[in-house]
C-alpha positions in Angstrom: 0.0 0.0 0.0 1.0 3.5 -0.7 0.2 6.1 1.1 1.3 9.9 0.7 2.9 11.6 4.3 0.8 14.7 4.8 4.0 17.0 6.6 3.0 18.2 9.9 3.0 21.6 10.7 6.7 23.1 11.6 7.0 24.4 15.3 6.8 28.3 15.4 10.4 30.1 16.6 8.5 30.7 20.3 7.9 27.1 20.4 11.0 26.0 19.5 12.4 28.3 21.9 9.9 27.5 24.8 10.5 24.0 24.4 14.2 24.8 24.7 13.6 26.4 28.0 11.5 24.2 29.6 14.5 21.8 28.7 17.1 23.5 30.8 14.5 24.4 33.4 14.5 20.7 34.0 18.1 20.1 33.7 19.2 20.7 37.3 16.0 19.1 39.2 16.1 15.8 36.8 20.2 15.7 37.4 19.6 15.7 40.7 17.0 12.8 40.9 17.8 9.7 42.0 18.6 6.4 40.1 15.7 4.8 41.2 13.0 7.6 39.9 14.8 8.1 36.4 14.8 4.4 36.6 11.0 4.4 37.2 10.4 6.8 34.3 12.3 4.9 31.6 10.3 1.7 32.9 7.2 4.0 32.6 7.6 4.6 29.2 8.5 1.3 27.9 5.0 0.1 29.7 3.2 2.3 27.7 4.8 2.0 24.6 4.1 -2.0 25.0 0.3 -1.3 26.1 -0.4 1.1 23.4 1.7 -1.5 20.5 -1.3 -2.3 18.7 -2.1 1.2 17.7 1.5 2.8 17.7 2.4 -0.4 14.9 -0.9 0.5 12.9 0.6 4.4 12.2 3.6 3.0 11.9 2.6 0.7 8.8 0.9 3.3 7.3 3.4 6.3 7.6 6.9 4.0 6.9 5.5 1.3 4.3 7.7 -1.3 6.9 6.2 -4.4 7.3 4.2 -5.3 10.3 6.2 -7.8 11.3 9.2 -5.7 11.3 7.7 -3.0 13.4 6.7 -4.8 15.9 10.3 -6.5 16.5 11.2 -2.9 16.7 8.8 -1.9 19.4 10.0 -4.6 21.3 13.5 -3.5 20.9 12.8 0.0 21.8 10.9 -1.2 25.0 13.8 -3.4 25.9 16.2 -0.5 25.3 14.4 1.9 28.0 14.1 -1.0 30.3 18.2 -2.2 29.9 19.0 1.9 30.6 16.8 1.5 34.0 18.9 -1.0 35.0 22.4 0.4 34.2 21.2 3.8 35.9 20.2 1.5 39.4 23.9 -0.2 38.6 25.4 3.2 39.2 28.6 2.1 36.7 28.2 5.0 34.1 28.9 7.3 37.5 32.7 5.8 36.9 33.6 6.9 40.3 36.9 7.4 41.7 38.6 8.2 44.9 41.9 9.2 45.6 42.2 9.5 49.4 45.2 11.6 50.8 48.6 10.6 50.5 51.3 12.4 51.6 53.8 9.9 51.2 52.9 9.7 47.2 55.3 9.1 45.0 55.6 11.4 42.7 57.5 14.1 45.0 54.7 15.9 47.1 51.9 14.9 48.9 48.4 13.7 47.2 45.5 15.8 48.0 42.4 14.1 48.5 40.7 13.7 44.6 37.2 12.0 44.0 35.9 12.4 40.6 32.4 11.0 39.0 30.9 11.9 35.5 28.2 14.2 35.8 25.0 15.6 33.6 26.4 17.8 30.6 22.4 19.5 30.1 19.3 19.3 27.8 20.3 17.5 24.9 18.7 17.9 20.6 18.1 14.5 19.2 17.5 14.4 15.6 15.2 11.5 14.9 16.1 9.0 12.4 13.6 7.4 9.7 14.1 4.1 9.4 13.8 3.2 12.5 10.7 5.0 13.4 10.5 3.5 17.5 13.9 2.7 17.9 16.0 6.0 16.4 13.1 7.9 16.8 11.3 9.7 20.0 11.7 7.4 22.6 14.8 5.5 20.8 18.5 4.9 22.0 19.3 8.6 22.1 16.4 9.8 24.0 16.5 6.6 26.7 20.3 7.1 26.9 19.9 10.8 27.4 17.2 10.7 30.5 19.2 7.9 31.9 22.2 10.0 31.9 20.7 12.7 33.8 19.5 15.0 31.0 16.3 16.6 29.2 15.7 16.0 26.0 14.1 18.1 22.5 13.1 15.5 19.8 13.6 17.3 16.4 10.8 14.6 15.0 11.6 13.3 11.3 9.1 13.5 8.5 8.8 10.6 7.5 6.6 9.9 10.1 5.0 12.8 12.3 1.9 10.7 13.5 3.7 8.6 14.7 6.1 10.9 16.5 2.9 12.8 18.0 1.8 9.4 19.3 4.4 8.8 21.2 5.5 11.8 22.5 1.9 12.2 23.9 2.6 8.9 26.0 6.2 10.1 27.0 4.3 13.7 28.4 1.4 10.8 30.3 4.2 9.0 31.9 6.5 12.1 32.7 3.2 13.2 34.9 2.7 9.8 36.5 6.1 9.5 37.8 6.1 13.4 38.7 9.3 14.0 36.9 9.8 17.7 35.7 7.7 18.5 32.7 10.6 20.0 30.3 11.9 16.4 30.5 10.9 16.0 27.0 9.9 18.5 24.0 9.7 18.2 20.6 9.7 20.1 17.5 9.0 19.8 13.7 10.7 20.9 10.4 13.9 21.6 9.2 14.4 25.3 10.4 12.6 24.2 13.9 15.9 21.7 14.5 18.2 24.4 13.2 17.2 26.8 15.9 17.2 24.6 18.5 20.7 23.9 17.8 22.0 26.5 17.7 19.8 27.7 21.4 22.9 28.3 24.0 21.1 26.2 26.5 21.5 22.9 24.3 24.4 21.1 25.5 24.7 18.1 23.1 23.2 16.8 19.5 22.2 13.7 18.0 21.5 13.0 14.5 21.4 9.8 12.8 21.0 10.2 8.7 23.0 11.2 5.6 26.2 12.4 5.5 25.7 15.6 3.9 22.5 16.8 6.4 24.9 15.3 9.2 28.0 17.7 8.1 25.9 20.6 8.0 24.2 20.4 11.4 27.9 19.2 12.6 30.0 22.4 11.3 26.8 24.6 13.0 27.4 22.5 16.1 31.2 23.6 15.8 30.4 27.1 14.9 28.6 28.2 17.9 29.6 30.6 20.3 30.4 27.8 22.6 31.1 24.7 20.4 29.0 21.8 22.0 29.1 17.8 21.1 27.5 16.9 17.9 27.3 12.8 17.7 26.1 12.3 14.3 25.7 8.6 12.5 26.2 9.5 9.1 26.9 6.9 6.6 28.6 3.6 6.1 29.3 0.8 3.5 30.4 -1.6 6.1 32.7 -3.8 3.8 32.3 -7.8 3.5 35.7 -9.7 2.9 35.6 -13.0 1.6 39.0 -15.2 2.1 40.2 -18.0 -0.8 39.4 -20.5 1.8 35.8 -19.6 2.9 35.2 -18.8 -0.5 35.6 -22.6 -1.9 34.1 -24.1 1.5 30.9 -22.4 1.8 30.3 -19.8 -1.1 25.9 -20.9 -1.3 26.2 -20.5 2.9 27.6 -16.8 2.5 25.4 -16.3 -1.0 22.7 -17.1 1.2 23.3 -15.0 3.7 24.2 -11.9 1.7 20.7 -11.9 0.1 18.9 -12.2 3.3 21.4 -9.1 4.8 21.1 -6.7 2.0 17.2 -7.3 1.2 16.3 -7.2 4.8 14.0 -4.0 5.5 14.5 -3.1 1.8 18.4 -2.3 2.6 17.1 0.7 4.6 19.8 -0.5 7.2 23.1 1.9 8.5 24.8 -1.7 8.6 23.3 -3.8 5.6 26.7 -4.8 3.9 27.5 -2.2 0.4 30.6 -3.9 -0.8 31.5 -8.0 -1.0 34.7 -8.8 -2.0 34.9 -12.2 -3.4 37.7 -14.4 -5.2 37.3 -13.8 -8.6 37.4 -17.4 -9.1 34.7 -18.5 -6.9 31.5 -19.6 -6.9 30.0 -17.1 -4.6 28.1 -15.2 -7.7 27.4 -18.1 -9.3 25.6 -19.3 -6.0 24.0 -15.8 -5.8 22.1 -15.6 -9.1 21.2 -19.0 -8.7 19.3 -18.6 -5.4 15.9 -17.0 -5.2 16.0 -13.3 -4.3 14.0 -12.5 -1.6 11.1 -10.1 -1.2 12.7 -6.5 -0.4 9.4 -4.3 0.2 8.8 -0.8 -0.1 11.2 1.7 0.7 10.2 3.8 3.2 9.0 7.3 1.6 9.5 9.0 -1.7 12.3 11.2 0.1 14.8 7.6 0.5 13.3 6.1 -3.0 14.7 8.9 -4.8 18.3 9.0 -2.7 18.5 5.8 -3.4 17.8 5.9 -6.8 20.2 8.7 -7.3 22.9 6.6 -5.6 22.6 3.4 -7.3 22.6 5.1 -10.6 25.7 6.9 -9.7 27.4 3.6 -9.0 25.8 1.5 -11.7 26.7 4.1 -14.4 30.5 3.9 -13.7 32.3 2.3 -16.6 33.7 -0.5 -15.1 30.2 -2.0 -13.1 28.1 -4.1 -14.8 24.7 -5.3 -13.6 24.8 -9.0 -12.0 20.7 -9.1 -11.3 17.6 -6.8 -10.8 14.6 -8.8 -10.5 11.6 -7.0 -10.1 11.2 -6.4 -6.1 14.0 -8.1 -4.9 18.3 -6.5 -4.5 19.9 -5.1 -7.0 23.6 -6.9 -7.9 26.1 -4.6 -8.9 29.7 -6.2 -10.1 32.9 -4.9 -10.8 36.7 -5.4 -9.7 39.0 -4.7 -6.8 41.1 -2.9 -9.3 38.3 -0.7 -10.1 37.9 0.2 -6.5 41.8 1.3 -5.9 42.0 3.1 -9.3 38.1 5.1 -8.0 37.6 4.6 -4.5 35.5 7.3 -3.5 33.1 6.6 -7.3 33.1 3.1 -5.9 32.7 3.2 -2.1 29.8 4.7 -2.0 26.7 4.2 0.0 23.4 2.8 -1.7 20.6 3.5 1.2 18.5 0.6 0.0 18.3 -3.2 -1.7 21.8 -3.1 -3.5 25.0 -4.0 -3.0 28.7 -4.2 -5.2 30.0 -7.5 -5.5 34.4 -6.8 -5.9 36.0 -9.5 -7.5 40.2 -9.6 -6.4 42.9 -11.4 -7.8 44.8 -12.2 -5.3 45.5 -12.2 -1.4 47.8 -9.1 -2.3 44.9 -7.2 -3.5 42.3 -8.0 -1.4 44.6 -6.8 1.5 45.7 -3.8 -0.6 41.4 -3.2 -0.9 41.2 -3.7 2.8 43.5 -1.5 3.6 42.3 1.5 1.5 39.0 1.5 4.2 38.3 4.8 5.5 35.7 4.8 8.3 32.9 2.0 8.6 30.2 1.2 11.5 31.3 -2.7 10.5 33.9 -4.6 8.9 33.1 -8.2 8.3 35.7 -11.4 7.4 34.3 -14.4 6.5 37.1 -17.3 6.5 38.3 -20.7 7.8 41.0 -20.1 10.3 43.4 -17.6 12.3 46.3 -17.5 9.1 48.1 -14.7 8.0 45.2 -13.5 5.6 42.8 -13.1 8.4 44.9 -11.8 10.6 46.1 -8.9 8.5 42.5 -8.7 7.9 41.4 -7.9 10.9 44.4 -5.2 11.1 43.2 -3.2 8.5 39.3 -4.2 9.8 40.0 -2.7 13.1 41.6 0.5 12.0 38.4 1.0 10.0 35.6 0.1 11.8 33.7 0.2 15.1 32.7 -2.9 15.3 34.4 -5.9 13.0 32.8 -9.1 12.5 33.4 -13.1 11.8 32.0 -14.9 9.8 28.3 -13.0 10.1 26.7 -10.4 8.9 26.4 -7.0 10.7 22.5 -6.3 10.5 20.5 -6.9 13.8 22.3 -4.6 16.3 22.2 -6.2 19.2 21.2 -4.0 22.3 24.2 -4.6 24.9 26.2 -3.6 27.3 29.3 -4.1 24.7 27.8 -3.3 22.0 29.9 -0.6 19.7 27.7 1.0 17.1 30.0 3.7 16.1 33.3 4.1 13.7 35.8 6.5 12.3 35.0 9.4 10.4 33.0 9.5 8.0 30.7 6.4 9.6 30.2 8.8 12.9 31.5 12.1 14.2 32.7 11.3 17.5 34.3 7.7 16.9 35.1 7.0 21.0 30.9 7.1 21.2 28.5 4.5 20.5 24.2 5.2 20.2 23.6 1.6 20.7 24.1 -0.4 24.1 24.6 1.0 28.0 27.7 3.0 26.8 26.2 5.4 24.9 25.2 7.1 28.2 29.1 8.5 28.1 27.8 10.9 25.3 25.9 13.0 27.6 28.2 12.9 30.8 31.5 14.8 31.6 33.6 14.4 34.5 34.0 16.4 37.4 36.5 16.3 40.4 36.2 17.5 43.3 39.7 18.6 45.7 40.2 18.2 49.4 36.3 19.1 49.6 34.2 18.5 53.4 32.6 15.4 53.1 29.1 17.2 54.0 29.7 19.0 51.0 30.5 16.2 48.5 27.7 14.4 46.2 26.2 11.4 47.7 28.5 8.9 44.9 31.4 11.1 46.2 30.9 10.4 50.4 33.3 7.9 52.1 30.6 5.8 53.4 29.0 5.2 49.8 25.3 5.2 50.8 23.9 5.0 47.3 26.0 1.8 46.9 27.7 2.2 43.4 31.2 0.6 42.2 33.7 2.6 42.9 37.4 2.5 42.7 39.4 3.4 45.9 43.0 4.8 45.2 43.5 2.7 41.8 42.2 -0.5 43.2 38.9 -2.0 40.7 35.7 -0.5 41.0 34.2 -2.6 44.7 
C-alpha cells in the first residue's frame, strides 16, 4: 500500500524556543533525581509503549511502508532499550567513580591531596530523529533513553517521514512524565527543518544527536562547531560496512555466504546503516554463481519517496561507472552490482559509495595481495566483516586493517541486527560517525551526555552522595586505583 505523508505543521520560533527552556529548566531538578525515579520513568515509558503496541504499529505501517512484522520486532527493541537503561542507571557504573584518598607519602615528590571524581549531567540534549527506525531511532529510541538515563532533558527534532507517529508517542512520553512526577521540560519536541536548526543552535543545548546522511549530518555538525560555545554533535552518518571474503571460505561455503548476503542486503529493503554495500569475493569462486542461482527474496517498499529517490540517485551513480556491470535486478528483490578490486583502488571514493536501500557491489580480487591492498584503503565504517576458515596470516592482517576501520568488526556474520548490549559498539571513524570514542547503541552510549568532574580536598558534607566515604547510594567505585568494589 501507498500512502502519501501529509508533513506536519513546523514548530513556530517561540515554540522551538519554549521548548528549549523548559529543557534547561528541568536540567538541574532531573540531574539531581535519584537512580531509582529516572529508573522508574524509563520503565514508565517502555510500559506504555508495549500497552499502546497495537495502535502505535498501525501508524507506523501506514506512515513508513515497513512491514508489520518488522515494526513490531522494533517496538519490542525500543521497549527493551528503555528498560536495559533502567537498569544500568540502578547499577550506578556510568557514575565511573573514583577516589583518591590523601597521601602524603605519594610518590611522585609531594603529597596527594584528596581527589574524588564521577561523570556528571552535561544538560538538555537535541536529538534528531532517524527514519528508518521509526520506534527505535526515533522519540523514545537509543538517544532519547540514553539521554534521561544519563541525567538530561531532551528536544526531539521529530523526522518527516513519520509525524503521527512521532505525536503518538510523544503524547505517551508527556502521560508518563506526569505519572512518575518528573519535571515537565523532560521532553519536548519540534517539527521541520528550520525548527531543528534553531534549537541547535539555542545556548542552553548542551549536546546533539542525528542519525542520517552524511551531507545533512555535516551541515548540522560544522553549525554544532560554529557556535559561540562549540557543544558535542554525535552524528551517525553513513557507512558501506565492507564484506571480505577469504580464498578458503570462498571454496568451502560460497551458497552459505550467497545465502546469507541476500537475506542481509534485502532485509527491510536495505534501509539499514549496517546492511553490507561492498563483497569482496575471489574472482574465481562460486559465490556469484551461487547468488544468481538462489531465489532473491522479497525486499518491500522503501520507506518514503524522500529515501526512493536517494537511493535511486545513488545506485545510478554507481551503476553508471564504466567498469560496473549489472549482475541481477529482478523486479522487487536486490539489486547486484559487479565490478573489480582494481576498479575500486583506481576510484575509490566513485566506488565506495553508500546505496541507502536493496543493492550492494559485489568486488571481485585477484589475489591475497589485493584484497589486502582493498582492505586497507577503508576509511571509516560502522562494520567490517571477514568471512574465513582459520586464524592464518590472511585473516589476521585482515582484521588489522578491519580494526583501524571500523567500530565494530565481525566473523564470519553479517552485521545487520544490532544487538542492544552492554558491549555493543555501534559507532566508527569518520565519515561512519562524528565522534568515533561514542557509540548510540548499548549502555555505553550514556558516556555521550556525561562529563567528569572532580572534586579537591572538599568536606565530606559538601561532597555528592557517589562522592561520600561511606557510599550510601551503593555504586562501584574505585578506591586509590584498586577496581571498582
Amino acid at each position: 500500500m501507498t500512502v502519501t505523508i501529509l508533513p506536519s505543521a513546523d514548530s513556530t520560533a517561540e515554540e522551538v524556543d519554549a521548548a528549549v527552556e523548559a529543557a534547561a529548566a528541568a536540567a538541574a531538578p532531573w540531574a539531581d533525581t535519584s537512580a531509582g525515579d529516572r529508573a522508574r520513568l524509563l520503565d514508565t515509558v517502555a510500559d506504555r509503549l508495549d500497552s499502546h503496541a497495537a495502535e502505535l504499529i498501525r501508524l507506523a505501517v501506514l506512515e513508513t511502508r515497513l512491514a508489520e512484522a518488522r515494526l513490531r520486532a522494533e517496538l519490542q527493541r525500543t521497549s527493551f532499550q528503555l528498560r536495559l537503561f533502567a537498569r544500568a542507571v540502578v547499577d550506578g557504573g556510568f557514575l565511573d567513580v573514583r577516589v583518591d584518598t590523601a597521601d602524603a607519602r605519594w610518590p611522585m615528590g609531594v603529597p596527594r591531596p584528596d581527589l574524588r571524581r564521577m561523570n556528571i549531567p552535561l544538560g538538555p540534549v537535541l536529538n534528531f530523529a532517524a527514519s528508518n527506525f521509526p520506534f527505535a531511532f526515533s522519540v523514545a529510541g537509543g538517544d532519547t533513553a540514553s539521554a534521561w538515563a544519563a541525567g538530561c532533558p531532551v528536544v526531539v527534532k521529530a523526522n518527516p517521514g513519520h509525524p503521527a507517529l512521532s505525536r503518538a508517542v510523544g503524547a505517551l512520553i508527556d502521560e508518563a512524565i506526569a505519572e512518575c512526577g518528573a519535571p515537565r521540560g523532560l521532553f519536548g519536541m519540534v517539527f521541520g527543518r528550520d525548527a531543528g536548526v534553531r534549537a541547535l543552535a539555542r545556548p542552553a543545548v548542551a549536546a546533539v544527536t542525528f542519525t542520517g546522511s552524511t551531507a545533512g549530518g555535516r551541515a548540522l555538525y560544522d553549525l554544532a562547531c560554529a557556535r559561540p560555545v562549540p557543544i558535542p554533535f554525535y552524528g551517525e552518518l553513513g557507512s558501506i560496512n565492507p564484506v571480505f571474503v577469504t580464498a578458503e571460505a570462498a571454496r568451502t561455503r560460497a551458497g552459505e555466504i550467497a545465502s546469507g548476503l541476500l537475506t542481509a542486503v534485502s532485509s527491510s529493503a536495505g534501509q539499514l546503516c549496517t546492511k553490507p554495500g561492498l563483497v569482496a569475493v575471489p574472482e574465481d569462486s562460486t559465490v556469484v554463481a551461487e547468488l544468481l542461482a538462489a531465489p532473491p527474496p522479497p525486499t518491500g517498499e522503501l520507506l518514503n519517496d524522500q529515501i526512493a529517490e536517494g537511493f535511486a540517485r545513488a545506485l545510478t551513480q554507481v551503476r553508471s561507472h564504466p567498469q560496473v556491470r549489472v549482475l541481477a535486478e529482478p523486479p522487487g528483490a536486490a539489486v547486484l552490482l559487479a565490478t573489480t578490486a582494481r576498479a575500486v583502488l583506481a576510484d575509490r571514493d566513485g566506488l565506495m559509495r553508500e546505496m541507502f536501500g536493496p543493492a550492494t557491489l559485489l568486488v571481485t580480487y585477484r589475489d591475497t595481495a589485493e584484497l589486502l591492498e582493498l582492505a586497507r584503503s577503508l576509511h571509516g565504517e560502522l562494520t567490517v566483516s571477514i568471512f574465513g576458515e582459520g586464524a592464518d596470516e590472511t585473516t589476521r592482517a585482515l582484521l588489522t586493517a578491519a580494526t583501524a576501520a571500523a567500530g565494530r568488526v565481525l566473523w564470519n556474520s553479517w552485521p545487520t541486527g544490532v544487538s542492544v548490549t552492554y558491549a555493543q559498539q555501534h559507532g566508527g571513524p569518520y565519515p561512519a560517525t562524528t565522534t568515533p570514542a561514542t557509540t548510540s547503541v548499548g549502555t555505553a552510549a550514556m558516556a555521550r551526555f556525561l562529563r567528569p568532574i572532580a572534586f579537591q580536598s572538599m568536606p565530606e558534607e559538601l561532597l555528592p552522595p557517589a562522592l561520600r566515604s561511606d557510599n550510601p547510594l551503593g555504586v562501584p567505585r574505585s578506591v586509590d586505583g584498586a577496581r571498582p568494589q
